[in-house]
N, C-alpha and C positions, 0 to 999 in steps of 0.2 A: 172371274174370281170374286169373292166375299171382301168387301173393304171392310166390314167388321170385325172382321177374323184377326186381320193385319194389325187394326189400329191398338187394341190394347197389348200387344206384342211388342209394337212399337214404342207404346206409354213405357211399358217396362223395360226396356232397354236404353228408354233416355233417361230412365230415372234410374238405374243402374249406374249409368257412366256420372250420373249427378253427383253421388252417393260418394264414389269411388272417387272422384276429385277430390272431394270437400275433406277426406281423413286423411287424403296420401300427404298435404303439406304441414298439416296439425304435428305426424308421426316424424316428419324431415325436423320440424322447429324444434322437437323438443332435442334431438342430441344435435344441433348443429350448434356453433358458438353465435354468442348474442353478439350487436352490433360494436357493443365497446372492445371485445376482442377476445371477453372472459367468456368458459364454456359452461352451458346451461346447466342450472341447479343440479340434475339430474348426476350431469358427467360430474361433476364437480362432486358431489357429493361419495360420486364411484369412486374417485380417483384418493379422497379423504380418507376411505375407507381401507383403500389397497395400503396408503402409507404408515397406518396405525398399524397396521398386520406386521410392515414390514419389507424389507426385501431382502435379498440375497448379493452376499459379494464373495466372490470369491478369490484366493490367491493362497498364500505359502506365511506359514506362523515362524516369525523371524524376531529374532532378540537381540536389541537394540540398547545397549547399556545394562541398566536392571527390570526392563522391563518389554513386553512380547507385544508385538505389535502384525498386523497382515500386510503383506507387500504383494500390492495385485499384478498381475500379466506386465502392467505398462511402469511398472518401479516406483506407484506408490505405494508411500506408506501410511497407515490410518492405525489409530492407537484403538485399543478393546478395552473396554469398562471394565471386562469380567477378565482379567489377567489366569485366575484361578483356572479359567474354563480352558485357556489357551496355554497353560504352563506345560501339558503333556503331549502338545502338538507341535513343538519345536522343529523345522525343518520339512514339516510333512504340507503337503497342498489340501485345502480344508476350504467347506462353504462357510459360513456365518450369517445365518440370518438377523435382523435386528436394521437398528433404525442409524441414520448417520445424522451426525451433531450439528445443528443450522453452522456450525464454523467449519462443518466439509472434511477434518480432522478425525474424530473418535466416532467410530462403533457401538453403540447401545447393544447389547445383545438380546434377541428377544429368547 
């Protein structure tokens, strides 16, 4: 057999596996969380992004004195900014998109 044949075959297949190491930990670091515990600019930024949109709660539009509030699966209760929006949903099971109040209390609606 030809050793010359072999050896740039070879060059290329080490230099292949070279390649292939050197990106595969770069792509791990960047969505893994950094050492302090907080997760990398990237996710972080994802995650900022998802909560400006919003999320979804759902449960049953219930009226609590003078004013309509959602009571979810597990009996709480969380007040709605937009009373207006919730005044014709009395009794019915409904989603509610929107943002919840750093106090964990009222509904933002989006």
């Amino acid at each position: 057999m030809n050793k010359g044949v072999h050896t740039p075959l070879l060059m290329v297949l080490a230099l292949s596996l070279c390649i292939g190491l050197s990106v595969s930990p770069l792509t791990a670091q960047q969505t893994a969380p950094n050492r302090s515990g907080q997760q990398a600019p990237d996710a972080q930024a994802q995650q900022d992004a998802q909560q400006s949109q919003g999320q979804v709660f759902a449960g049953t539009i219930v009226k609590t004195g003078d004013k309509y509030v959602l009571q979810d699966a597990n009996g709480t209760s969380y007040d709605i900014d937009r009373q207006d929006l919730a005044k014709g949903h009395e009794g019915q099971k409904v989603r509610i998109k929107g943002t919840l109040d750093p106090d964990g209390k009222t509904i933002h609606v989006k």
